[in-house]
Backbone as numpy.savetxt, mean C-alpha at the origin, in Angstrom:
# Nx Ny Nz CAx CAy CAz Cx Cy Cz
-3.89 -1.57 16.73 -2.75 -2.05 16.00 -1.59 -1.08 16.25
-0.18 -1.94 16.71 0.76 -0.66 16.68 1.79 -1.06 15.45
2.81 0.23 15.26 3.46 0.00 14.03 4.56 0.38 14.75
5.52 -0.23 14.28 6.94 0.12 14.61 7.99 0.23 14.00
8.73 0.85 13.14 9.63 1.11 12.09 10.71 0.86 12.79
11.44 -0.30 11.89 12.80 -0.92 12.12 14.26 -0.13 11.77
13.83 -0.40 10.01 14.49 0.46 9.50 13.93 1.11 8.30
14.88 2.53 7.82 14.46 2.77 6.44 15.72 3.39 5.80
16.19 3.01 4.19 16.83 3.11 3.82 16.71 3.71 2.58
17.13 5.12 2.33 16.82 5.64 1.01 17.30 5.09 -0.36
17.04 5.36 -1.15 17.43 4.93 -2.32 16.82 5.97 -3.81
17.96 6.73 -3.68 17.58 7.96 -4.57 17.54 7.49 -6.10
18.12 6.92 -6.81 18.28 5.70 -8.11 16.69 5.56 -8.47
15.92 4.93 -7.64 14.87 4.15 -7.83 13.52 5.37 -7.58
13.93 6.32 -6.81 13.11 7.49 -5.86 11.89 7.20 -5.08
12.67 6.42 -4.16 11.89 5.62 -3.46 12.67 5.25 -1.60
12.26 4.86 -0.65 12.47 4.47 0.65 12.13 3.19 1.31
12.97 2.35 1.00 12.73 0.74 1.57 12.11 1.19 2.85
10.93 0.52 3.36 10.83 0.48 5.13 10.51 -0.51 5.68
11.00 -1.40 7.00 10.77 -2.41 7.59 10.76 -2.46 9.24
9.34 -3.00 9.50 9.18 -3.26 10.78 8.38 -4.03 11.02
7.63 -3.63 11.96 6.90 -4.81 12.70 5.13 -4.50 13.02
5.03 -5.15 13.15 3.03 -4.90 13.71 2.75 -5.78 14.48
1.89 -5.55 15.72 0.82 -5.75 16.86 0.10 -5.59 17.09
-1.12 -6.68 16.88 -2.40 -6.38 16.51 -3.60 -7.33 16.96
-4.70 -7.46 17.00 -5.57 -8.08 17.83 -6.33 -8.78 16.66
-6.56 -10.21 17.02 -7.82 -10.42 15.84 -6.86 -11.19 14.71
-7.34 -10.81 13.85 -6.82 -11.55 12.38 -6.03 -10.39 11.57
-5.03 -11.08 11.02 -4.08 -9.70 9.92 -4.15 -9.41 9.35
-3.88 -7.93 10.09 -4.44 -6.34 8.75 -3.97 -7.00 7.39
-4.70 -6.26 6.83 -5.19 -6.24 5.30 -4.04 -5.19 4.89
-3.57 -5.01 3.25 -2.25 -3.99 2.84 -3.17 -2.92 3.06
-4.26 -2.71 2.81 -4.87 -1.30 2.75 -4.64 -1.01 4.29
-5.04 -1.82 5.27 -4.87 -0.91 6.61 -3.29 -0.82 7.21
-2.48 -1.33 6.63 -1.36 -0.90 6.82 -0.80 0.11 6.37
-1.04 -0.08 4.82 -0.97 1.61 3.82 -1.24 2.87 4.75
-2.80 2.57 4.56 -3.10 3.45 5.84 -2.08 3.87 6.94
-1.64 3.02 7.55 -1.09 3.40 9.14 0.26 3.74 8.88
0.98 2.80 7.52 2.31 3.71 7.67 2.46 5.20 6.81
1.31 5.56 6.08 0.94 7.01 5.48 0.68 7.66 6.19
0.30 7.26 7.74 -0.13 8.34 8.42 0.90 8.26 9.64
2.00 7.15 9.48 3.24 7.33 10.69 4.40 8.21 9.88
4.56 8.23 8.63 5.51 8.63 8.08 5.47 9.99 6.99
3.90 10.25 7.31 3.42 11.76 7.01 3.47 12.05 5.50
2.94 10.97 4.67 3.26 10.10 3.14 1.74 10.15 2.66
1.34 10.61 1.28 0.63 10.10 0.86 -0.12 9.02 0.43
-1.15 7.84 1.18 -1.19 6.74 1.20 -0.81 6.27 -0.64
-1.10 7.14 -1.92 -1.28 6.53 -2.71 0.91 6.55 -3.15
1.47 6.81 -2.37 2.70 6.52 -2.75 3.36 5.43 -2.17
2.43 4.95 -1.48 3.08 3.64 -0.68 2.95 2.21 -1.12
3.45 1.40 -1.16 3.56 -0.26 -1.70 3.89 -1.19 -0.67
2.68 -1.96 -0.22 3.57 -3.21 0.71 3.88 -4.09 -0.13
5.11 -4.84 0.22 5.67 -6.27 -0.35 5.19 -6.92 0.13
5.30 -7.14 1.59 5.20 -8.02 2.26 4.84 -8.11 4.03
3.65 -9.30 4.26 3.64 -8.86 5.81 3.78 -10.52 6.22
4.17 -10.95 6.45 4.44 -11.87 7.39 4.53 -12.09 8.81
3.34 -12.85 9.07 3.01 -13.69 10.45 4.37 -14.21 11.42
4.38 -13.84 12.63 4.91 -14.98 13.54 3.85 -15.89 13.91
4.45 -17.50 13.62 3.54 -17.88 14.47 3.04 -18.36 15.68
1.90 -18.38 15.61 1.18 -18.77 17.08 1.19 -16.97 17.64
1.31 -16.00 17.39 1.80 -14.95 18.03 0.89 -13.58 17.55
-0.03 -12.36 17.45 -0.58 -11.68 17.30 0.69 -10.61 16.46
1.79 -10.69 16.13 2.45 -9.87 15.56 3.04 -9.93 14.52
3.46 -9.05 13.05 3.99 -9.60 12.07 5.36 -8.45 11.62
6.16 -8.73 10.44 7.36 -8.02 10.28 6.19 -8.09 8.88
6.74 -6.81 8.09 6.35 -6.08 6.88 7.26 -5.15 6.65
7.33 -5.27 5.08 8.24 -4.97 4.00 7.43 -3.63 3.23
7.78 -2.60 2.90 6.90 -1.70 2.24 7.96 -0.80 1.40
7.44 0.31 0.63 8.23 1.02 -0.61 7.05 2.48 -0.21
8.02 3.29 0.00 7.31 4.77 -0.25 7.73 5.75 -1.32
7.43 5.73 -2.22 8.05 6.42 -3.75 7.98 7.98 -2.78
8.72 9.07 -3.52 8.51 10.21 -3.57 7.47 10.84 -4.13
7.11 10.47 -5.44 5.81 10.62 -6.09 4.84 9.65 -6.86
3.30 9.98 -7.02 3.25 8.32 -7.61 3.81 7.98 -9.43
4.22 9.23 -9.78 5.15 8.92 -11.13 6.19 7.79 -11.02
6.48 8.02 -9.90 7.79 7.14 -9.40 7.32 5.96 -8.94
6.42 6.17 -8.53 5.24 4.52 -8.18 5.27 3.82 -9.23
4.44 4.14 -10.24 4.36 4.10 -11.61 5.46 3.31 -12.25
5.96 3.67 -12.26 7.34 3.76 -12.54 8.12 1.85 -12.12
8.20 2.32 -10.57 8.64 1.05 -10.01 7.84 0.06 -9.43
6.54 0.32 -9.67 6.08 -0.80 -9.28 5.46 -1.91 -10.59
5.31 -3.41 -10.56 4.65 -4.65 -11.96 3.26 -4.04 -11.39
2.89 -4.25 -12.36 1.22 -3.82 -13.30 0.77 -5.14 -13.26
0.35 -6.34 -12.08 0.20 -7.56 -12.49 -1.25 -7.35 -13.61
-1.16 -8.41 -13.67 -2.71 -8.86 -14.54 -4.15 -8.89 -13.35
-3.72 -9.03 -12.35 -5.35 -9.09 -10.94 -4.99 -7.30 -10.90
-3.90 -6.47 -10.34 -4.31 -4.68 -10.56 -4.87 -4.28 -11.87
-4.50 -4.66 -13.04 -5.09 -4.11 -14.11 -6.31 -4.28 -14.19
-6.82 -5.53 -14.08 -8.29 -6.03 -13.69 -8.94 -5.10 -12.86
-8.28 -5.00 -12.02 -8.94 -4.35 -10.53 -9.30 -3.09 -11.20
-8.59 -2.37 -11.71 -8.35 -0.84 -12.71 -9.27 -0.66 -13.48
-9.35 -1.97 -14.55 -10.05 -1.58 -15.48 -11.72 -1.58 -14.94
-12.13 -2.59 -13.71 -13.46 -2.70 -13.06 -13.79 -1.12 -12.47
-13.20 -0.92 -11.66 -12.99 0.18 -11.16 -13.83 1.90 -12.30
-12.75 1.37 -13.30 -12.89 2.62 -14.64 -14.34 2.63 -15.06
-14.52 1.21 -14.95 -16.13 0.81 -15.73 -16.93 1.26 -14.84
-16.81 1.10 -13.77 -18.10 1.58 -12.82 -17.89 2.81 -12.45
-16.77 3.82 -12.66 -16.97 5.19 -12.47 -18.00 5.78 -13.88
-17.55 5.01 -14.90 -17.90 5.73 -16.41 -20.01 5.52 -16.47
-20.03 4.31 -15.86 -21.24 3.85 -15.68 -22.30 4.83 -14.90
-21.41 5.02 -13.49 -22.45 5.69 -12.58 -22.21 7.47 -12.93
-20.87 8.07 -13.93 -20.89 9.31 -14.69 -22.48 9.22 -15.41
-22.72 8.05 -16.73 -23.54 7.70 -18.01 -25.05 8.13 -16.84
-24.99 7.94 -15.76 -26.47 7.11 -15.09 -26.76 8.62 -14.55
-25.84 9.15 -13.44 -26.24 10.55 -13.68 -26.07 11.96 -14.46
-25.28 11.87 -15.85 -25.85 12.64 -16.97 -27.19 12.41 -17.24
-27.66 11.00 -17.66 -28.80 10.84 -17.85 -30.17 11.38 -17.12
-30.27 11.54 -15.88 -31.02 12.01 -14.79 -31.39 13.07 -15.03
């Protein structure tokens, strides 16, 4: 997969960095996590400060344009990014099965 940064535009207000480009890629389209991934590691960013909006397909074509947000910190994540109702879910599953497999080996 390659990544290619279009543009990026700061925005100190919000403490955060609009970024937009493009992807080329083989197969079926990356998933936000493997993009997270790739633009945390093109833009030398902690993956957990990053947010995609958006990736959109050309079609018929192996390549897409994507929309993303790199906070400065994840306070600022926090901050600017909706809390839908499917992340909180995701969160609260998440919480339960750390607290679970903590309960399972205290017990041991």
């Amino acid at each position: 997969m390659k990544l290619t940064i279009t543009s990026k535009v700061e925005n100190p207000l919000l403490d955060r960095r609009k970024v937009e480009g493009s992807l080329e890629f083989d197969g079926s389209t990356p998933t936000n996590n493997d993009v997270v991934s790739l633009l945390a590691k093109e833009l030398k960013v902690d993956p957990s400060v990053v947010a995609i909006k958006t990736i959109a397909t050309h079609f018929s074509e192996q390549r897409a344009s994507f929309l993303a947000y790199t906070y400065h910190s994840p306070e600022a994540r926090k901050k600017g990014e909706v809390s839908t109702k499917h992340i909180r879910k995701q969160a609260e599953e998440a919480a339960k099965k750390a607290a679970e497999e903590k309960a399972a080996a205290s017990s041991s």
